[in-house]
LUMKOL-122734 format. One record per atom (N, C-alpha, C): residue number from 1; residue in one letter; atom name; x negated, y negated, z. Coordinates in nm, 3 decimals, m for minus. Example, Ala and Ser with C-alpha at 12.3 -4.5 7.8 and 13.67 -1.06 7.14 Angstrom:
2
REC   num   residu   atome         u         v         w
REC     1        a       N    m1.319     0.569     0.780
REC     1        a      CA    m1.230     0.450     0.780
REC     1        a       C    m1.320     0.330     0.780
REC     2        s       N    m1.285     0.225     0.708
REC     2        s      CA    m1.367     0.106     0.714
REC     2        s       C    m1.290    m0.003     0.787
REM end
This chain:
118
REC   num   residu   atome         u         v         w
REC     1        x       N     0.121     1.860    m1.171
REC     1        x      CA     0.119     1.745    m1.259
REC     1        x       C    m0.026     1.699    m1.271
REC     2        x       N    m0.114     1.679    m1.361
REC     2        x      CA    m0.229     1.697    m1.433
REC     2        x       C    m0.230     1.573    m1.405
REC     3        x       N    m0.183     1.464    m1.478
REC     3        x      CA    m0.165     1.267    m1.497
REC     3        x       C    m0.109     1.277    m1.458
REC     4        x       N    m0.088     1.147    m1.406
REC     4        x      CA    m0.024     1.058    m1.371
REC     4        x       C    m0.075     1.009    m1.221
REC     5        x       N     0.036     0.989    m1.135
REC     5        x      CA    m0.018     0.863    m1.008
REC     5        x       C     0.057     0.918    m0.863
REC     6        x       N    m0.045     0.970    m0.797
REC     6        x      CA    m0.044     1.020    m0.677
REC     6        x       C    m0.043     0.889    m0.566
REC     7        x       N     0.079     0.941    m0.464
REC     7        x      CA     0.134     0.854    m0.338
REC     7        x       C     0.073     0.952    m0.264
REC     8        x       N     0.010     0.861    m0.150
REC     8        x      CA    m0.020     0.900    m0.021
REC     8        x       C     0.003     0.798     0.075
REC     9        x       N     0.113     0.858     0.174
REC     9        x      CA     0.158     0.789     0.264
REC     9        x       C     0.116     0.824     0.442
REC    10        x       N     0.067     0.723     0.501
REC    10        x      CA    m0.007     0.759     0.652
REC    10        x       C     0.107     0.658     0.779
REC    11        x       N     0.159     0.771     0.825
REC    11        x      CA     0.218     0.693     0.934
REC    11        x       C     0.197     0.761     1.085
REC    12        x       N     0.070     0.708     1.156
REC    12        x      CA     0.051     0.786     1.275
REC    12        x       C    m0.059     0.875     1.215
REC    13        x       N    m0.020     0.984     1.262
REC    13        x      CA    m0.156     1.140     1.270
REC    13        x       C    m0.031     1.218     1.140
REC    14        x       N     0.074     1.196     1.114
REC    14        x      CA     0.145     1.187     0.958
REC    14        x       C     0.154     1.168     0.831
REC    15        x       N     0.123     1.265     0.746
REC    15        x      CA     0.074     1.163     0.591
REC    15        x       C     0.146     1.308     0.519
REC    16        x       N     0.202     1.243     0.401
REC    16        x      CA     0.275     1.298     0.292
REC    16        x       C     0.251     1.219     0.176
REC    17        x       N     0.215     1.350     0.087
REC    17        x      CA     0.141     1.347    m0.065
REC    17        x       C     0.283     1.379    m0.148
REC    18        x       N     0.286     1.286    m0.237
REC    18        x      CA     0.370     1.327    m0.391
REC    18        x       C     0.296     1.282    m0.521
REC    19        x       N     0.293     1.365    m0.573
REC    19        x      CA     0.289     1.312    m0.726
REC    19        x       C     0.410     1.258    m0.850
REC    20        x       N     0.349     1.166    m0.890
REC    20        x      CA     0.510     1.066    m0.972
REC    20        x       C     0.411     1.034    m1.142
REC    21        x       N     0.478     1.064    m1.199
REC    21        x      CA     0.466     1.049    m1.355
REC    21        x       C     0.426     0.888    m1.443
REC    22        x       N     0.462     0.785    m1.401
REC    22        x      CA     0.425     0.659    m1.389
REC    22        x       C     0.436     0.560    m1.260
REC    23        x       N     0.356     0.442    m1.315
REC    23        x      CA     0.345     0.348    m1.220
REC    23        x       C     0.437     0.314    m1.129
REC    24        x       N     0.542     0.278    m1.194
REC    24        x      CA     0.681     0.233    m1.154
REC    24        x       C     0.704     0.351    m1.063
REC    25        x       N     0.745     0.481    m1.088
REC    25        x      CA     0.789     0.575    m1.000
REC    25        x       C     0.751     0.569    m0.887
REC    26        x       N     0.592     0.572    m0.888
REC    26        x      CA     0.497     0.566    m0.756
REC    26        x       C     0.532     0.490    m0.682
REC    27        x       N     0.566     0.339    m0.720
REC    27        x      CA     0.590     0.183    m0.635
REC    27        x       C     0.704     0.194    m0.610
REC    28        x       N     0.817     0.257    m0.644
REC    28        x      CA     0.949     0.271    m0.603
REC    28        x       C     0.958     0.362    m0.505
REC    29        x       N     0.874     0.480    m0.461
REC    29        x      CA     0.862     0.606    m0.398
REC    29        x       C     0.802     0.519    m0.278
REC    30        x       N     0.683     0.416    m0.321
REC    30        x      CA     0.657     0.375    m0.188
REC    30        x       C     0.746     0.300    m0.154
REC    31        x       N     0.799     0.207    m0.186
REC    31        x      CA     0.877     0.088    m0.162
REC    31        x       C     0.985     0.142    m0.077
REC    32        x       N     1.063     0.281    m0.106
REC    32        x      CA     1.180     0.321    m0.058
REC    32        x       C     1.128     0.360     0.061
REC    33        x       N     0.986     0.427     0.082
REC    33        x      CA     0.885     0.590     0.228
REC    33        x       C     0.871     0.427     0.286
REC    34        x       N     0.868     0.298     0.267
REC    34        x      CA     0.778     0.177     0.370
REC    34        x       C     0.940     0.133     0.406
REC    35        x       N     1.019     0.131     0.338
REC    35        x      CA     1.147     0.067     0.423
REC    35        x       C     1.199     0.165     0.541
REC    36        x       N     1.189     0.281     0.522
REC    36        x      CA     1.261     0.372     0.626
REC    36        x       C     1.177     0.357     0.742
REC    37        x       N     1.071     0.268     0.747
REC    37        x      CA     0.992     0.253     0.880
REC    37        x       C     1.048     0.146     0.952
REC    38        x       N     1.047     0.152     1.084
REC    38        x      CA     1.055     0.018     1.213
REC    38        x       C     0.969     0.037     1.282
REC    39        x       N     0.877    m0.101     1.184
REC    39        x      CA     0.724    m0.086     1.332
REC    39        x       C     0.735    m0.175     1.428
REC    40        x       N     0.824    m0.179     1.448
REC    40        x      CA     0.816    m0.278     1.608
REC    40        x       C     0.757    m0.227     1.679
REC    41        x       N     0.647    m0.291     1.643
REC    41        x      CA     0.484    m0.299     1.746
REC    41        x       C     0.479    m0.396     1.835
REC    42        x       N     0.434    m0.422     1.984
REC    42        x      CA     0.373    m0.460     2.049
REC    42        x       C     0.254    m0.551     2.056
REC    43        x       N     0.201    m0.647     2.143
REC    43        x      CA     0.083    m0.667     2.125
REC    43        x       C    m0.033    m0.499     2.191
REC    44        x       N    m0.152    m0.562     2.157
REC    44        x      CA    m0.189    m0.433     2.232
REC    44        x       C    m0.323    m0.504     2.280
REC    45        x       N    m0.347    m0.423     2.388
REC    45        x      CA    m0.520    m0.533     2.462
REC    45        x       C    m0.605    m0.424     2.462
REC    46        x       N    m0.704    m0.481     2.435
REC    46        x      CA    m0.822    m0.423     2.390
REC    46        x       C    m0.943    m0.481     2.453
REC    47        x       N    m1.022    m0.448     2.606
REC    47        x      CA    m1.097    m0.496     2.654
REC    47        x       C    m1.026    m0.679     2.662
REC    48        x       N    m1.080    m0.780     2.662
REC    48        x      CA    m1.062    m0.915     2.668
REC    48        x       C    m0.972    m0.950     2.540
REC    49        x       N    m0.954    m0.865     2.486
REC    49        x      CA    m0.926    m0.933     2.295
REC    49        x       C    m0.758    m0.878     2.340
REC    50        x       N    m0.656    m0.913     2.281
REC    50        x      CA    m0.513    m0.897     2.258
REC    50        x       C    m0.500    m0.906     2.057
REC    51        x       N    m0.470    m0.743     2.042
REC    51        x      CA    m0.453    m0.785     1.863
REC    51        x       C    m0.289    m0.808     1.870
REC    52        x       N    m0.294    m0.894     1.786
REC    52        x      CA    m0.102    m0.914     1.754
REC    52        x       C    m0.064    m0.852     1.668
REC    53        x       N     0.084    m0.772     1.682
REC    53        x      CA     0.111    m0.670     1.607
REC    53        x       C     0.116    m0.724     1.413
REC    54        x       N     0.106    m0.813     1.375
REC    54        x      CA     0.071    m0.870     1.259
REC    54        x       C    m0.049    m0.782     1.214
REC    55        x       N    m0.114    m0.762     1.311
REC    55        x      CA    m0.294    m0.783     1.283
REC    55        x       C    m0.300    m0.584     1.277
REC    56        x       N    m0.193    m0.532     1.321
REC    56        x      CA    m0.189    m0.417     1.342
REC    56        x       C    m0.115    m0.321     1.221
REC    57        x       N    m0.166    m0.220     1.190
REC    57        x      CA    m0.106    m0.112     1.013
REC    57        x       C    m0.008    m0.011     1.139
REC    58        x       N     0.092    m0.019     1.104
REC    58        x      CA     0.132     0.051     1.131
REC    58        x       C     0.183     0.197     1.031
REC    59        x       N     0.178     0.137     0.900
REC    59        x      CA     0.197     0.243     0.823
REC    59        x       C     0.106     0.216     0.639
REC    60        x       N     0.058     0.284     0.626
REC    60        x      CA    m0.030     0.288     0.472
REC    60        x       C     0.020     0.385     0.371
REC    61        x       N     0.019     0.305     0.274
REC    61        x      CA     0.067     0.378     0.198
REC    61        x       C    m0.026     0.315     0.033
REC    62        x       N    m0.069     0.492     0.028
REC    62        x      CA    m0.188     0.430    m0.111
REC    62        x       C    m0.154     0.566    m0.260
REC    63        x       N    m0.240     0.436    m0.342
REC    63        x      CA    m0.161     0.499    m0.495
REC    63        x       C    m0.317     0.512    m0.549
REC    64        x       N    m0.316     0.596    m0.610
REC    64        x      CA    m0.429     0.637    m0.731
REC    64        x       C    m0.361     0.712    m0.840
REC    65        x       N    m0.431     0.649    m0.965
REC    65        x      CA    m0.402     0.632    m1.113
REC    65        x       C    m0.456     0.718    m1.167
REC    66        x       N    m0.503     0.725    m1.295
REC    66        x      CA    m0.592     0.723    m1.418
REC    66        x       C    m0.684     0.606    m1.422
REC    67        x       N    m0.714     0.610    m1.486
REC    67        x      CA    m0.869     0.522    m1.489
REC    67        x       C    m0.916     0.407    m1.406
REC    68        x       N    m0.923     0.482    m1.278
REC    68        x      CA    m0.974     0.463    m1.155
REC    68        x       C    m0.896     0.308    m1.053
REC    69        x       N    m0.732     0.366    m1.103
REC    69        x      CA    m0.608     0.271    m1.072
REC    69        x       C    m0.623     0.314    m0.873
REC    70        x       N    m0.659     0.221    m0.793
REC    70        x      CA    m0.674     0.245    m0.647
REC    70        x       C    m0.584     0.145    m0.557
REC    71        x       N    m0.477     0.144    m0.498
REC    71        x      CA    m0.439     0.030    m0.402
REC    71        x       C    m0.308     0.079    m0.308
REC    72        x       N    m0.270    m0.004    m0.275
REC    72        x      CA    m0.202     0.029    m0.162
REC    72        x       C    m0.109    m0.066    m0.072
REC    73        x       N    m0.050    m0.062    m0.037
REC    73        x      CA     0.052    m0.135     0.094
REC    73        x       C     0.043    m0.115     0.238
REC    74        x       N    m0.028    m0.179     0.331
REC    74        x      CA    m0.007    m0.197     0.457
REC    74        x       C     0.144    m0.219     0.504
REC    75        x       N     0.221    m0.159     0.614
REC    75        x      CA     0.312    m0.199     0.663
REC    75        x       C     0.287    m0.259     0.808
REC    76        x       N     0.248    m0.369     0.828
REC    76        x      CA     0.195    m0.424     0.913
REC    76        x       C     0.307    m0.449     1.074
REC    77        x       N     0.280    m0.425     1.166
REC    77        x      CA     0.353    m0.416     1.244
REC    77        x       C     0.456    m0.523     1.320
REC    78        x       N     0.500    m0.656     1.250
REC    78        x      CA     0.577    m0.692     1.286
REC    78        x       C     0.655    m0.678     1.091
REC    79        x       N     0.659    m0.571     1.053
REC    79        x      CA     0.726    m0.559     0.960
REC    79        x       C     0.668    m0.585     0.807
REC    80        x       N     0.569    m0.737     0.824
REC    80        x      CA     0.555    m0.741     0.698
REC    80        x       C     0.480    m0.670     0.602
REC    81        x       N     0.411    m0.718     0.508
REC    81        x      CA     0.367    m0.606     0.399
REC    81        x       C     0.228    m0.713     0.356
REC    82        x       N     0.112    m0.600     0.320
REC    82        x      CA     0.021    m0.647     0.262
REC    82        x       C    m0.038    m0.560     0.160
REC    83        x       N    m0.026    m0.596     0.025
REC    83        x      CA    m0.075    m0.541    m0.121
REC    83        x       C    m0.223    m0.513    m0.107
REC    84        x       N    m0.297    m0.465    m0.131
REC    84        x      CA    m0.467    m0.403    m0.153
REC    84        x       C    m0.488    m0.363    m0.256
REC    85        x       N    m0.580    m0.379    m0.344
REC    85        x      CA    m0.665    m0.246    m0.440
REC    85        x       C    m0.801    m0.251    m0.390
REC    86        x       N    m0.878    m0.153    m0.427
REC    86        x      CA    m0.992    m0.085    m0.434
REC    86        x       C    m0.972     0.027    m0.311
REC    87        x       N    m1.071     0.133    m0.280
REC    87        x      CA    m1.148     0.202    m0.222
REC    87        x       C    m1.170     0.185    m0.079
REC    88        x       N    m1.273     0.164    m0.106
REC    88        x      CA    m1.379     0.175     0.043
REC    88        x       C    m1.442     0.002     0.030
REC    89        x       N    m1.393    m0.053    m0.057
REC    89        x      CA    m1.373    m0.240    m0.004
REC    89        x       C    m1.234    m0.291    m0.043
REC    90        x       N    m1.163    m0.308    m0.019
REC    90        x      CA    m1.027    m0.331    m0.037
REC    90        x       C    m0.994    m0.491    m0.012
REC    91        x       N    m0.933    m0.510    m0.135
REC    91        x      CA    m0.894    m0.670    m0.141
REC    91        x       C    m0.815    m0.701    m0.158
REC    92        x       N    m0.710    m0.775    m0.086
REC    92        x      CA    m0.616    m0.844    m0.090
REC    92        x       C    m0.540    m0.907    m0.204
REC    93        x       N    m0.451    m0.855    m0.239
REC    93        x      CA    m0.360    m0.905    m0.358
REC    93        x       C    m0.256    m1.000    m0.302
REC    94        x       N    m0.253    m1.133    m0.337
REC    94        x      CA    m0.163    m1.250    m0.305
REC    94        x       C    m0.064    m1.252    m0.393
REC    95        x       N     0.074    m1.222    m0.354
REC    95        x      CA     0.204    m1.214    m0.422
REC    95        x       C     0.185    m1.358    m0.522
REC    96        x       N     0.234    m1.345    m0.640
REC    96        x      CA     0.246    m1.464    m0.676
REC    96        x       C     0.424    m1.508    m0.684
REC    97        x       N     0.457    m1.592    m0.767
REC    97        x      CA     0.577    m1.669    m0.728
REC    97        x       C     0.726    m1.579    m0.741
REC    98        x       N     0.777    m1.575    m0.618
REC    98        x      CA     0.901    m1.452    m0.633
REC    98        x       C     0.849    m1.354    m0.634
REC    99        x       N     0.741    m1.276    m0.625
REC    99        x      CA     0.689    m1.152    m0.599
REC    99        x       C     0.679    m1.111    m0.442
REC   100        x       N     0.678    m0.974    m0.443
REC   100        x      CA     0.703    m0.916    m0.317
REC   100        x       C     0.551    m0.827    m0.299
REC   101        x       N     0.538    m0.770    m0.190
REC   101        x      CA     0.418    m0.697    m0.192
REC   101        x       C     0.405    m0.602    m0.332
REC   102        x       N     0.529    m0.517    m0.322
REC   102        x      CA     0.541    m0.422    m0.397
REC   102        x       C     0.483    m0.424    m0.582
REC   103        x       N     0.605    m0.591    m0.607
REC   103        x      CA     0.515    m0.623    m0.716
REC   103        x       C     0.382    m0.704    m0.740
REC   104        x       N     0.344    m0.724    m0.601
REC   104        x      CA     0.225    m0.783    m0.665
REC   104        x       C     0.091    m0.675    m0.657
REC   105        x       N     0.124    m0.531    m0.617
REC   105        x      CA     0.026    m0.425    m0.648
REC   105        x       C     0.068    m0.373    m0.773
REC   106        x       N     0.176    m0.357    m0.813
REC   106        x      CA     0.259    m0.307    m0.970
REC   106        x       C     0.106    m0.405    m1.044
REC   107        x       N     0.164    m0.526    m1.021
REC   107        x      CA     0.090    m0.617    m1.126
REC   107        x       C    m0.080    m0.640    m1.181
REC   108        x       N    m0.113    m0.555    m0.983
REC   108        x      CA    m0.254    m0.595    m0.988
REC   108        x       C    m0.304    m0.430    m1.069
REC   109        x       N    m0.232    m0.319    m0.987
REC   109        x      CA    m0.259    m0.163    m1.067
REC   109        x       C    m0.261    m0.180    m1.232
REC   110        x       N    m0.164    m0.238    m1.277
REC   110        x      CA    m0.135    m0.229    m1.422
REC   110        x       C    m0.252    m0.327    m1.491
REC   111        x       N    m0.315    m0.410    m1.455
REC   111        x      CA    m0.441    m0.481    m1.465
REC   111        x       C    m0.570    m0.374    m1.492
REC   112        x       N    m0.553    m0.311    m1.379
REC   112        x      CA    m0.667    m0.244    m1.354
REC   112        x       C    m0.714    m0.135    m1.443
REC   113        x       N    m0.587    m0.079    m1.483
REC   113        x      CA    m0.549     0.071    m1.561
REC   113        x       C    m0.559     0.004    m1.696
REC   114        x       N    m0.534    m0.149    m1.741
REC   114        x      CA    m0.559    m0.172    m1.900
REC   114        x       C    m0.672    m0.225    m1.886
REC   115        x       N    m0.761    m0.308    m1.779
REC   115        x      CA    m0.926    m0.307    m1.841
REC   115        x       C    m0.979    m0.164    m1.825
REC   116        x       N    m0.950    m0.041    m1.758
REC   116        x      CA    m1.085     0.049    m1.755
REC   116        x       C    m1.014     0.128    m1.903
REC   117        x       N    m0.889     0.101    m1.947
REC   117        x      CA    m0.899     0.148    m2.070
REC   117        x       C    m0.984     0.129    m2.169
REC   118        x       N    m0.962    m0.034    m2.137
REC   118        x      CA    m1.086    m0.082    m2.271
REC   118        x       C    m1.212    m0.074    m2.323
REM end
């Protein structure tokens, strides 16, 4: 598949690649590969510091587009979820009202993919 929007999913020293034909496909492919996880994580200590499993990825899962569409979902280890776009600086997408992680990367990708059209 030439276009369209490649999933890459990292859980552990584990990662599985698919390719999906639109946006939607991709976010549903992740949405379904991030529920079959239980990260019941732990705290974990680290020299003097204790990270809380909040603070901890237990599973990533990232999407790339067409015109340079980049982001992704943390499955953070007491379960919840955190939306990202970009690269190699990655920023935080804040669900807006009734939105879930899932759609608030749908919303921020589909942003991204109609300005580098323009």
């Amino acid at each position: 598949m030439a276009a369209g929007f490649r999933l890459t999913v990292r859980v552990g020293p584990k990662v599985e690649r698919s390719s999906h034909p639109t946006l939607d496909a991709a976010l549903e492919a992740l949405d379904e590969r991030l529920a079959a996880e239980r990260p019941a994580r732990r705290p974990v200590r680290l020299l003097a510091r204790e990270i809380a499993p909040v603070r901890q990825v237990a599973a990533r899962g990232e999407i790339a587009g067409p015109g340079g569409a980049r982001g992704g979902i943390d499955l953070r280890g007491d379960g919840s979820r955190e939306a990202w776009t970009g690269r190699w600086r990655r920023t935080v997408v804040t669900p807006g009202d009734g939105e879930d992680a899932v759609a608030a990367l749908g919303r921020a990708l589909a942003q991204t993919g109609s300005s580098a059209a323009s």
